[in-house]
C-alpha positions as CSV (number, residue, x, y, z in Angstrom):
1,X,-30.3,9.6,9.5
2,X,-29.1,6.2,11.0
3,X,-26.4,6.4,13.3
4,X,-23.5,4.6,11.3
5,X,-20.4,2.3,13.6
6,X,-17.1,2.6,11.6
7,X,-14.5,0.2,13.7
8,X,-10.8,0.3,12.1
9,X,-9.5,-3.3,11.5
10,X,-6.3,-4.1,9.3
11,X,-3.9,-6.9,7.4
12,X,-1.4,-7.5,10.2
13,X,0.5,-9.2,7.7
14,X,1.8,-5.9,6.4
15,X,3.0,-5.0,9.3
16,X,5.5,-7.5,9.8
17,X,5.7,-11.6,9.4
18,X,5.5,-12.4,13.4
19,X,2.0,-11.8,14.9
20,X,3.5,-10.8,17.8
21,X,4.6,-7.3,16.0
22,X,1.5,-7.2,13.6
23,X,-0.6,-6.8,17.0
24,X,1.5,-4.5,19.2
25,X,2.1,-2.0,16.3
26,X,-2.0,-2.3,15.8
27,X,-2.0,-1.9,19.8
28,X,0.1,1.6,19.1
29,X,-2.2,2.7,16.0
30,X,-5.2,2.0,18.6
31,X,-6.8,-0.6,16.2
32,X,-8.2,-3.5,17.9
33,X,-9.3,-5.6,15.5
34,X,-6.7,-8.2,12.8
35,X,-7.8,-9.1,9.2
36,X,-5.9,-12.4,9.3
37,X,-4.2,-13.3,6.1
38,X,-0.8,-14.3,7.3
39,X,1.7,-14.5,9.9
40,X,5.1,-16.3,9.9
41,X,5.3,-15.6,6.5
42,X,2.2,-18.5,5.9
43,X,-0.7,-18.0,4.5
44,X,-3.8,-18.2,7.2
45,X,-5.4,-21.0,5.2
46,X,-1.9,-22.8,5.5
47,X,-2.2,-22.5,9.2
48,X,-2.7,-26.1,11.3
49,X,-5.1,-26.4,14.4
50,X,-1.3,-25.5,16.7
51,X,-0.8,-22.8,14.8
52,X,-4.5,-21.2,14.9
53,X,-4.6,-22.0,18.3
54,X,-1.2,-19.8,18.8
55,X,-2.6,-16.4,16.8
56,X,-5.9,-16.8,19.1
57,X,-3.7,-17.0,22.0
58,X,-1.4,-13.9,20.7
59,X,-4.6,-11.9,19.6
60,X,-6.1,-12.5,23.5
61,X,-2.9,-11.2,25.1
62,X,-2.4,-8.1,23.2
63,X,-6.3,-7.4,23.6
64,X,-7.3,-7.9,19.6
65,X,-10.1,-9.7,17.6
66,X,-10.1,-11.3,14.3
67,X,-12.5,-8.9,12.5
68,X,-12.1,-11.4,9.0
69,X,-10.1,-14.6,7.7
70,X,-8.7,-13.3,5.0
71,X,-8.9,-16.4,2.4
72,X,-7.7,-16.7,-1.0
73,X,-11.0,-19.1,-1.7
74,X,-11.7,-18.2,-5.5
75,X,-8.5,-17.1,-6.6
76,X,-7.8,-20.4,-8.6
77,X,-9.0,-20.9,-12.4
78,X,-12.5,-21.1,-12.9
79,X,-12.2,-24.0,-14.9
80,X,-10.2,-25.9,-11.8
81,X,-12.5,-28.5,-9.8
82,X,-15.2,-26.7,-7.3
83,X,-14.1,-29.5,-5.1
84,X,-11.0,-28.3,-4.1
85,X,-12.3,-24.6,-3.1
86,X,-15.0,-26.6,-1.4
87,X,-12.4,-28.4,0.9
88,X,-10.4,-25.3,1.3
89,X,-13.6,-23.2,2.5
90,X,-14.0,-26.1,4.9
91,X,-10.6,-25.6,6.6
92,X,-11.1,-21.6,6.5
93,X,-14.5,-22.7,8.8
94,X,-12.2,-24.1,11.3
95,X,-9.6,-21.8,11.6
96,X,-12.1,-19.0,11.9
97,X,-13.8,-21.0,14.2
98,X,-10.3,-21.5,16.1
99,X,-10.3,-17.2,16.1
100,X,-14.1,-16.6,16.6
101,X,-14.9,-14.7,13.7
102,X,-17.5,-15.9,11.5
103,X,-16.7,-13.5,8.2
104,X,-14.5,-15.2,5.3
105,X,-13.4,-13.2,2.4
106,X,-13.8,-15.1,-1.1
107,X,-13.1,-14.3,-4.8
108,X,-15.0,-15.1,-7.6
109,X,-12.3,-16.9,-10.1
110,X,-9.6,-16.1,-12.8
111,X,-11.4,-16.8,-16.1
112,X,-9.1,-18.8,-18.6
113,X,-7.7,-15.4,-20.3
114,X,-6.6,-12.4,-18.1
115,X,-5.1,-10.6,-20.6
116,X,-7.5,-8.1,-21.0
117,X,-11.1,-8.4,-19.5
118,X,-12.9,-7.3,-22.5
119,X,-14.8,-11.6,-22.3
120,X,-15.1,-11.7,-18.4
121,X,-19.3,-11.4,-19.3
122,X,-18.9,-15.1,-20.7
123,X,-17.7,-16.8,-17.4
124,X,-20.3,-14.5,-15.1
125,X,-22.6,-17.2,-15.1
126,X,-19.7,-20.1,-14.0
127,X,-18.9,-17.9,-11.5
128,X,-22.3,-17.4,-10.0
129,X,-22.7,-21.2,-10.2
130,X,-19.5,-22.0,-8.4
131,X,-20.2,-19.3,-5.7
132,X,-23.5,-20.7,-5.2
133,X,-22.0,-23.6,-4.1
134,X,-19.7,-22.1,-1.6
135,X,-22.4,-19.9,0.0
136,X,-24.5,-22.7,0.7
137,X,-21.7,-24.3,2.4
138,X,-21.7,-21.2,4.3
139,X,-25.2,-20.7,5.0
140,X,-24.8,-24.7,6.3
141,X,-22.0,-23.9,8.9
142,X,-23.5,-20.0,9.6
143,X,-20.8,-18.4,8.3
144,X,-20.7,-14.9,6.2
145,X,-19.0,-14.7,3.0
146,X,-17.7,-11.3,1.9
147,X,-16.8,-11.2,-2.1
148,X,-13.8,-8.9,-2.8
149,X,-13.6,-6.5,-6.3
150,X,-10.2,-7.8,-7.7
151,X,-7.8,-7.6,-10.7
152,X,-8.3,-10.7,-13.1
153,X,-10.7,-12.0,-11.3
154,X,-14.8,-12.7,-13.0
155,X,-15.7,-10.2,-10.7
156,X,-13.6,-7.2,-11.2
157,X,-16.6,-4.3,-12.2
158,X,-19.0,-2.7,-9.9
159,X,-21.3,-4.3,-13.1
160,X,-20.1,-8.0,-13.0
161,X,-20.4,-7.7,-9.0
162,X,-23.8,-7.0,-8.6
163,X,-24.9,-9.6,-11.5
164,X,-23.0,-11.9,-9.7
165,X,-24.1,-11.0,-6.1
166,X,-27.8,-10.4,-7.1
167,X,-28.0,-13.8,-8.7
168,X,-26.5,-15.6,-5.9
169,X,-29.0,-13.7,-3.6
170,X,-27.8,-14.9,-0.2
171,X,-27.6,-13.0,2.9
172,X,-24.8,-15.3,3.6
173,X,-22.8,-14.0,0.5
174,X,-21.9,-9.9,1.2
175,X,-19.3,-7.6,-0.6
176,X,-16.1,-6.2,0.5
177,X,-15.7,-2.8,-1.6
178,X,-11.9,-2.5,-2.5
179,X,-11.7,1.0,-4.5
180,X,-8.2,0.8,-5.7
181,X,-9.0,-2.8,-6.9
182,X,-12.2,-1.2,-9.2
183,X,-9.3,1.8,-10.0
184,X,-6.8,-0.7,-11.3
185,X,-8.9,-2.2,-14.4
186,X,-10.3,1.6,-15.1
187,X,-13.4,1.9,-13.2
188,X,-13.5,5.6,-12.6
189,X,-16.0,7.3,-10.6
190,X,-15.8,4.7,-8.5
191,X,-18.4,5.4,-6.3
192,X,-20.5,7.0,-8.7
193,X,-20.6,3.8,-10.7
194,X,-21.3,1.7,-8.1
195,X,-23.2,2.7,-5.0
196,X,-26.5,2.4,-6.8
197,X,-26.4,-1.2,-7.3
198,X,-23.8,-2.6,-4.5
199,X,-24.6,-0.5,-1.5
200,X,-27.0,-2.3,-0.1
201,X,-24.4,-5.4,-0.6
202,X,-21.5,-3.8,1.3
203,X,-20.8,-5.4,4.3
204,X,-17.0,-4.7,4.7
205,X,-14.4,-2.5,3.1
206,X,-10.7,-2.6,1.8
207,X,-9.3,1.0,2.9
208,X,-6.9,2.2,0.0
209,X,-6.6,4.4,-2.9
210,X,-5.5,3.7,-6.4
211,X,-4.4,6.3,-9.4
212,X,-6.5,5.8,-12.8
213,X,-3.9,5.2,-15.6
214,X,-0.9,3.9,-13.7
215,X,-2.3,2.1,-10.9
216,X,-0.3,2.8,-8.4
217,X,-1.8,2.5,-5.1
218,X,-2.4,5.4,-2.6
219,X,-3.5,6.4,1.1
220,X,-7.3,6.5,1.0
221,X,-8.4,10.3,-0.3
222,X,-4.6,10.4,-2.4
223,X,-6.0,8.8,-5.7
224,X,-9.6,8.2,-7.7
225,X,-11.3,5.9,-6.1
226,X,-13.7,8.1,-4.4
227,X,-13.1,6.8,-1.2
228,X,-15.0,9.9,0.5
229,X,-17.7,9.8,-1.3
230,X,-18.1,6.1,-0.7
231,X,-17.2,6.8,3.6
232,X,-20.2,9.4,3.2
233,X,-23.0,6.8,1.9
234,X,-21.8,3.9,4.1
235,X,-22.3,6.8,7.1
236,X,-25.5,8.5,5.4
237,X,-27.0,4.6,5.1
238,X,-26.1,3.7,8.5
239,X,-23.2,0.8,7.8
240,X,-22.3,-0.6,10.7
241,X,-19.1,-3.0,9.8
242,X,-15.3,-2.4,9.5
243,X,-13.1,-0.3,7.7
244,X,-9.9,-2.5,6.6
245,X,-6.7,-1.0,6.2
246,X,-4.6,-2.9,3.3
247,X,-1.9,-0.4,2.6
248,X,0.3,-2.3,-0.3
249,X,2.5,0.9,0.1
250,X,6.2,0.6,0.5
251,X,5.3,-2.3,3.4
252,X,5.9,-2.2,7.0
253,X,4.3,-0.1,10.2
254,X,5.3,3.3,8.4
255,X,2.8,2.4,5.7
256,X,0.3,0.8,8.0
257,X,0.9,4.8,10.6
258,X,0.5,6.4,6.8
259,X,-2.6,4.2,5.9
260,X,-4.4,4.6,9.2
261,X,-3.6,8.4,9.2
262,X,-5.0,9.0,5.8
263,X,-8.2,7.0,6.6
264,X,-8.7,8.8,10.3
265,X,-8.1,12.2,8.2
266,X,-11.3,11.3,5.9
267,X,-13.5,10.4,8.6
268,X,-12.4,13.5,10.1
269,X,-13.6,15.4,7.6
270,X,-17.1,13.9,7.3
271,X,-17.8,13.9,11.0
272,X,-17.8,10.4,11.1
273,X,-17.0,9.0,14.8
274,X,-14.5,5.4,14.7
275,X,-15.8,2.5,16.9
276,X,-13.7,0.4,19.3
277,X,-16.2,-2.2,18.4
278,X,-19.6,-3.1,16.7
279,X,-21.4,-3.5,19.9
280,X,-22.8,-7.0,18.6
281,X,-22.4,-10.3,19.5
């Protein structure tokens, strides 16, 4: 069996707005690694060259990396210009530049009618096209891209993932697994459903739970999305990456404690040793 490397990152922005407390609290949780998506209440793709400069700064002090920019690249209408992704991916390059991480995470578009998802097949292929686009961008400036599972979004099923993914067929463009997300438009068996086909795409994961029916989100192992099961073939399979914690509980360090707690529990249980770090460059 390959010897797997699970290293515990999180969304600071969770925690609180000012970096500051996002990275002591992670400091207290012993999690050394930041998924940056926002701090002073700003979205990271909002941040200017002062600004990135300062959260590199902050992460150095308290002893953190940036494991991830967490963009919201492809969260705009599919129909909307490419162009302006395009020139939004470019900034995302710089500011992770600015906090040496080279892994950006991307969605793949809201189709025209999110109502219900029941004609999300239709816009696969203008999905695929505009993604193409970014990922050679990426492959251009050596960056990795890491599609998220979400809500309203093209890509939303373990199916539409993989069609998307496989078509692209970059190993520039990866896939962060979100189980709650696949829970919350009625994927069940989560894991089941989609190992086969997107395991050998996974290069990240979004650590939370969701319940089938209502939605509402859980600590990992609390809800449906098989989120042991999935921990078990990304160990079997020898991942080597990071586990994200991305609570959306009640919100603040009580939910991030509860989050981590939950996760560490799970990993527990399968005999799975956590990381400090990947031991790459």
């Amino acid at each position: 069996m390959p010897s797997a490397t699970f290293v515990l990152s999180a969304f600071g922005d969770e925690i609180a707005p000012d970096p500051k407390e996002q990275l002591s609290f992670l400091r207290s949780l012993k999690i050394g690694y930041l998924e940056l998506r926002g701090a002073w209440s700003k979205n990271v793709l909002q941040f200017d060259d002062n600004e990135t400069a300062r959260v590199s700064r902050i992460c150095k002090e308290h002893g953190i990396q940036v494991s991830c920019i967490g963009s919201p690249i492809g969260k705009t209408p599919i129909v909307a210009p490419i162009e302006q992704e395009i020139g939004n991916l470019d900034r995302a390059f710089k500011i992770a530049d600015g906090v040496n991480t080279r892994s950006i995470r991307i969605f793949s578009f809201y189709p025209p009618d999110t109502t219900s998802n029941i004609r999300y097949d239709e816009y696969v292929a203008q999905a695929t096209e505009r993604l193409a686009r970014l990922t050679r961008a990426a492959e251009n400036e050596g960056f990795d891209l890491l599609l998220e599972n979400e809500k309203e979004i093209v890509g939303d099923t373990p199916e539409r993932c993989y069609t998307i993914l496989r078509a692209v067929n970059s190993p520039r463009l990866r896939f962060t697994w979100d189980p709650a997300n696949f829970v919350q438009v009625g994927v069940g068996n989560t894991t089941d459903r989609g190992w086969p086909t997107l395991g050998k795409y996974v290069a990240y994961v979004h650590v939370k739970d969701a319940l089938l029916g209502s939605g509402a989100v859980k600590p990992a192992g609390e809800g449906d999305g098989q989120v042991k099961k999935l921990l078990s073939h990304l160990r079997d399979n020898g991942y080597r990456g990071f586990l994200s914690l991305e609570p959306h509980l009640a919100g603040g360090p009580e939910s991030m404690a509860q989050a981590a707690a939950a996760l560490r529990k799970l990993l527990a249980e399968l005999d799975c040793s956590e990381s400090e770090a990947l031991g790459i460059a």
